[in-house]
DORO-471791 format. One line per field, with one value per residue (C-alpha): x, y, z; residue in one letter; residue number from 0. Coordinates in steps of 0.2 Angstrom, whole numbers. Layout:
N
east = c(X/...)
north = c(Y/...)
up = c(Z/...)
palo = c(A/...)
senu = c(NUM/...)
***
This chain:
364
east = c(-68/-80/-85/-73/-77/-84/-81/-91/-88/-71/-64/-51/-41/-34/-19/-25/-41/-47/-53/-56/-49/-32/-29/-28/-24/-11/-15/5/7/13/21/17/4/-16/-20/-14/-10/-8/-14/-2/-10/-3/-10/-5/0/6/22/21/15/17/13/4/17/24/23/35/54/49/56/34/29/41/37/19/22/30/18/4/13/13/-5/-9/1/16/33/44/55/41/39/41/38/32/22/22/7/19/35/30/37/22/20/38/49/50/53/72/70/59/71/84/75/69/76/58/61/51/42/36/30/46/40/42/56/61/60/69/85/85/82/95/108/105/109/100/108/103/82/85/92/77/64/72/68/52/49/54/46/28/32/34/39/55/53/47/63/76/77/79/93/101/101/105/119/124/139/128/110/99/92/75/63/63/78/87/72/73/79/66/71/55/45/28/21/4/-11/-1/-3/9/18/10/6/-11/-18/-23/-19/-17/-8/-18/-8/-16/-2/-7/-4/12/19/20/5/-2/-17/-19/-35/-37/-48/-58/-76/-79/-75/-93/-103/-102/-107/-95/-78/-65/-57/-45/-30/-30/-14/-20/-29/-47/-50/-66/-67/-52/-46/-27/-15/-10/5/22/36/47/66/74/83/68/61/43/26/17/-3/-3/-22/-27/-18/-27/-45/-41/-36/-52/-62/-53/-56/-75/-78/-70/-81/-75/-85/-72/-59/-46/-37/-20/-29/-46/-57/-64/-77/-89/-99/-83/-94/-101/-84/-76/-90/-90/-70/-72/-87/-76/-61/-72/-82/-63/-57/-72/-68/-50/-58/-66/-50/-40/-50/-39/-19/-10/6/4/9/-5/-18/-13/-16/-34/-38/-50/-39/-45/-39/-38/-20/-11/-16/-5/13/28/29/12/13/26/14/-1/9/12/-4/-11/4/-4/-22/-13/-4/-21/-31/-18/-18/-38/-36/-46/-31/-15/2/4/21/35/30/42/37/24/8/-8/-27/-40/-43/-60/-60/-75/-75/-68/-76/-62)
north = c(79/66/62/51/35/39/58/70/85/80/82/70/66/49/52/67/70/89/85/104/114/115/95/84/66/57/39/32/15/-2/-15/-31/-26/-31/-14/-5/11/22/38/52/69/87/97/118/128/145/141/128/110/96/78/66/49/48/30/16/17/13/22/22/28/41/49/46/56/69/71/71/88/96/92/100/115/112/103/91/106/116/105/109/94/76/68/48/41/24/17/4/7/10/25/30/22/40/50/51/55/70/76/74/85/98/99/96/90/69/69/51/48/40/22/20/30/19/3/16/17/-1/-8/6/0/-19/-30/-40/-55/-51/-49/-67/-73/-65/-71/-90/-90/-81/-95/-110/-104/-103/-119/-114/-130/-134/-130/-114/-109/-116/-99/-89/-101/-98/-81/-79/-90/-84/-72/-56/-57/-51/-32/-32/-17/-2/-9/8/21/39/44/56/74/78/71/68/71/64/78/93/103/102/117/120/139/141/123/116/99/87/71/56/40/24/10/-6/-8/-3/4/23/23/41/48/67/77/92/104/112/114/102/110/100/106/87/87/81/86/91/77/62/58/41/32/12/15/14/9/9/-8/-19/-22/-19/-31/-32/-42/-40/-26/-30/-26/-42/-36/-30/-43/-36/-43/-32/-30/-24/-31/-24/-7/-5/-11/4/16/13/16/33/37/32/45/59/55/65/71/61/49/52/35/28/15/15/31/42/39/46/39/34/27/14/8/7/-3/-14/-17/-20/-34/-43/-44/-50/-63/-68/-70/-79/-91/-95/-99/-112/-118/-119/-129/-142/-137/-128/-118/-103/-109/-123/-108/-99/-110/-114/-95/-90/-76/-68/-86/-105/-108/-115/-102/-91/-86/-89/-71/-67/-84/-77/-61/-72/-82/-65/-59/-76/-73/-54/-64/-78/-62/-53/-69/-74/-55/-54/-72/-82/-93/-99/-106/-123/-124/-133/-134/-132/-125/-114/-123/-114/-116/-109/-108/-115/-126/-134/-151/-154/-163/-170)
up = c(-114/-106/-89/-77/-70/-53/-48/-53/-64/-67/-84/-92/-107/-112/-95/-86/-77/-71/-53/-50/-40/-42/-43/-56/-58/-71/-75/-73/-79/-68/-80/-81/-65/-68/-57/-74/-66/-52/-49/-48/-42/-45/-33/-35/-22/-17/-18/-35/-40/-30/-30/-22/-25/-43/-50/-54/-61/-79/-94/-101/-86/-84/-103/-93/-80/-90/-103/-90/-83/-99/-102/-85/-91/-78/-81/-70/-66/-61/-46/-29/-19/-16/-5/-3/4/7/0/-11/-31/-39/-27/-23/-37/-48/-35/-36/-55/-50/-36/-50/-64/-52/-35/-29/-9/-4/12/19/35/48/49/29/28/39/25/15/24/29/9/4/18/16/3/-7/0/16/10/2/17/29/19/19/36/36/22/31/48/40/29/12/1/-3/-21/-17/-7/-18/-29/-15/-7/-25/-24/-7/-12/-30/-24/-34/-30/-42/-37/-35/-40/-28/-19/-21/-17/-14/4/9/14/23/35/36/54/58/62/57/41/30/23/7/5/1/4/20/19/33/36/44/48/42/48/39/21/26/43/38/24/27/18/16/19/10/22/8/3/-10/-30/-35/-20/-14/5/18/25/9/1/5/-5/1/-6/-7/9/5/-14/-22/-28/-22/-2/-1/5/23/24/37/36/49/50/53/67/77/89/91/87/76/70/54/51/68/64/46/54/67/53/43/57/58/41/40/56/46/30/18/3/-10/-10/-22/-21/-30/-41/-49/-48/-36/-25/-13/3/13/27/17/10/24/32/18/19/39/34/23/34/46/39/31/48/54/38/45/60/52/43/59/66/61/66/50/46/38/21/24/28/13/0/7/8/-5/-18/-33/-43/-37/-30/-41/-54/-43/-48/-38/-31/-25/-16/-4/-3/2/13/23/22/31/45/47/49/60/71/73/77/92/99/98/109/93/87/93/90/94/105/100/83/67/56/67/67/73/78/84/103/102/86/80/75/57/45/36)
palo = c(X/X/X/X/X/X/X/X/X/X/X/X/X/X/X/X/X/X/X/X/X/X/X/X/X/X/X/X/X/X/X/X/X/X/X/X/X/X/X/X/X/X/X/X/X/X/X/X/X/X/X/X/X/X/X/X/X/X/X/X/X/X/X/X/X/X/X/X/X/X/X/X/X/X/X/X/X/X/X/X/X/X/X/X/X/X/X/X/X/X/X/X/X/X/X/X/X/X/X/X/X/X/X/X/X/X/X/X/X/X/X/X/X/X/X/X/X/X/X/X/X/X/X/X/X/X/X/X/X/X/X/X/X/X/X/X/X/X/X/X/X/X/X/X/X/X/X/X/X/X/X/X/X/X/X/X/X/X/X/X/X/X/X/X/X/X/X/X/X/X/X/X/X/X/X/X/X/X/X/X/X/X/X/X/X/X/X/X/X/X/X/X/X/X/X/X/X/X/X/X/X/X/X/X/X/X/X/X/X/X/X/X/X/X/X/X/X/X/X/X/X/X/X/X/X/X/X/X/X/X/X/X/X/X/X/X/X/X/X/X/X/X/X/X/X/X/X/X/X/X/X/X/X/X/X/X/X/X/X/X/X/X/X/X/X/X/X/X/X/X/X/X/X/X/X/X/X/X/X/X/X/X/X/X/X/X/X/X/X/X/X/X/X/X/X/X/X/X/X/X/X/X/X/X/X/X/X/X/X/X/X/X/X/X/X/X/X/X/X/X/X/X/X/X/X/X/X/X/X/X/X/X/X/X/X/X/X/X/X/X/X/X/X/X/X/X/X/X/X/X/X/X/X/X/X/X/X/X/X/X/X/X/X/X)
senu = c(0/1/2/3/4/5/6/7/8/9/10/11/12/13/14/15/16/17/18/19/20/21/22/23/24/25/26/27/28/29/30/31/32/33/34/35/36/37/38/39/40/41/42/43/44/45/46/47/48/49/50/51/52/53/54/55/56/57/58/59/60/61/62/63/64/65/66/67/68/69/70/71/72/73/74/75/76/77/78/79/80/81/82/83/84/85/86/87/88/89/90/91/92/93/94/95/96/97/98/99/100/101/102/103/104/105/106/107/108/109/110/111/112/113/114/115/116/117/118/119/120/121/122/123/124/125/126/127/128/129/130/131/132/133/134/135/136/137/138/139/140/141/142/143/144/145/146/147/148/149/150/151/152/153/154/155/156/157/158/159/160/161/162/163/164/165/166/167/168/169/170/171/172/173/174/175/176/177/178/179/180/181/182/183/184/185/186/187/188/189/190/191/192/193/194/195/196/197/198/199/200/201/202/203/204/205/206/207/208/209/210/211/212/213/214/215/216/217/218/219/220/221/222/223/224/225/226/227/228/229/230/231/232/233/234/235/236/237/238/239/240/241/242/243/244/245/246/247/248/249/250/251/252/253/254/255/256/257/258/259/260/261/262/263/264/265/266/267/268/269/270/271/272/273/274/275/276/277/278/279/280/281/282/283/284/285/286/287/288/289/290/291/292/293/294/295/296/297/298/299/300/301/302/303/304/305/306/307/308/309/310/311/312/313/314/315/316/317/318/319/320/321/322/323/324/325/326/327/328/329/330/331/332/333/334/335/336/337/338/339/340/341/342/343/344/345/346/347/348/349/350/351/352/353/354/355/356/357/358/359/360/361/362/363)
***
């Protein structure tokens, strides 16, 4: 047994780390993903194991999973529930599986279970269609459409990962406790990531004797060493304006005044000193949006914005999917920029062109 990265006195094997306390983590694997893994937790209760999310639809990370249970003494038919932090497949995608092999009951929070009935009901036509003209209103190239017309147009559209996810059966209510016999565990809703990311505080004194307020299950929430995406979740029949980047500045404020002693997050390790992490991701989003300030100063769409934002690799390294993902990320930083009165759209422009309200002279 040796020491994992970041907690302290937590004991692990090569997939399953002894967090103390009646919770461990199982390392579940993402294919083809750079994160690697996400962190699925077991937590014991009263009334039997549950988790905290379960990982991707993969037959590796299902024998993952699995084998992860067994090493924590526990099987998949011993569960008795599952808590989604937010919909996305590395989080949710196994959850049907475990449902299946143990009638275990999914709880999620309404506004992601909301995605969950609307990808489930929709066809995958339909999400080639909506993001064609998300697409085309932010600019995209024509090059970069043209596989999405296709498949719009190809008669059987290609079904995309997580496009049949687990209903939920449960739902997660923000502030209450949930009803987990002999754990006091307690929902906070952190909207921005996605529109019903929850993280779960478990109201404890701290297994290590760390000092602060119990521990956070945190979801993709706050990470120790990467800053989450915020893009757009909208449903395509729903005309309102959203702020997902205003929502998860808001949330992260939240969680940073309840300072927990340890985050227990979805990817990467666990970590302490909340406070400092969440003023560290509230700095960078704002020195980014300070940046995009700087970059509107001449008019661009949001495709334009996007491939001038600084990312993790020069823009023409980046592969066709995570281009569309950027491009709604820059919309989320274009939406909060107009509502905080810093930037807006210039009207009559097609596609959607915007600026800042007080540019400063460019120096192209």
């Amino acid at each position: 047994m040796t020491e994992a990265a970041g907690t302290t006195g937590a004991a692990q094997t090569a997939q399953v780390t002894d967090h103390r306390g009646g919770v461990h983590s199982i390392r579940v694997p993402i294919p083809d993903n750079p994160l690697g893994y996400t962190l699925v937790y077991l937590v014991d209760t009263d009334a039997g194991p549950v988790l905290v999310d379960t990982g991707w639809d993969d037959p590796t990370s299902w024998d993952t999973l699995t084998a992860g249970l067994a090493a924590c003494g526990t099987s998949v038919s011993d569960l008795t529930g599952v808590l989604i932090t937010h919909h996305h497949p590395d989080h949710h995608g196994l959850s049907a599986k475990v449902r299946e092999a143990s009638g275990a009951w999914i709880a999620m929070h309404e506004a992601d279970a909301a995605v969950v009935r609307r990808t489930r009901e929709n066809k995958p036509a339909r999400w080639y269609a909506y993001m064609v003209r998300k697409l085309v209103a932010a600019g995209a190239p024509e090059e970069h459409i043209a596989p999405l017309i296709a498949a719009r147009d190809s008669g059987k559209p290609r079904e995309l990962p997580g496009f049949a996810p687990a209903l939920p059966d449960r739902t997660i209510t923000p502030g209450d406790l949930l009803d987990l016999p002999g754990r006091r565990l307690r929902a906070i809703w952190t909207p921005g990531h996605t529109p019903g990311h929850v993280c779960l505080h478990l109201e404890e004194d701290h297994p290590a004797g760390l000092s602060g307020h119990g521990r956070l299950f945190s979801g993709d929430h706050v990470l120790p060493g990467i800053t989450p995406h915020i893009g757009l979740y909208e449903d395509p029949d729903d005309a309102t304006v959203t702020d997902p980047l205003g929502d998860y500045l808001d949330s992260l404020e939240r969680v940073g005044r309840l300072d927990p002693a340890e985050v227990l997050p979805a990817h990467q390790h666990p970590f302490a000193d909340t406070p400092a992490r969440v003023r560290d991701l509230l700095t960078h989003h704002e020195a980014r949006l300070t940046d995009l300030l700087t970059l509107l100063s001449t008019p661009l769409t949001p495709w334009q914005l996007a491939e001038r934002m600084e990312w993790n690799r020069p823009w023409a390294q980046i592969p066709y999917g995570s281009r569309t993902i950027a491009v709604s990320e820059a919309e989320a930083h274009l939406r909060h920029l107009e509502k905080s009165g810093r930037a807006e759209q210039l009207p009559g422009t097609t596609p959607a062109t915007y600026q800042a309200t007080n540019p400063s002279p460019s120096n192209d």
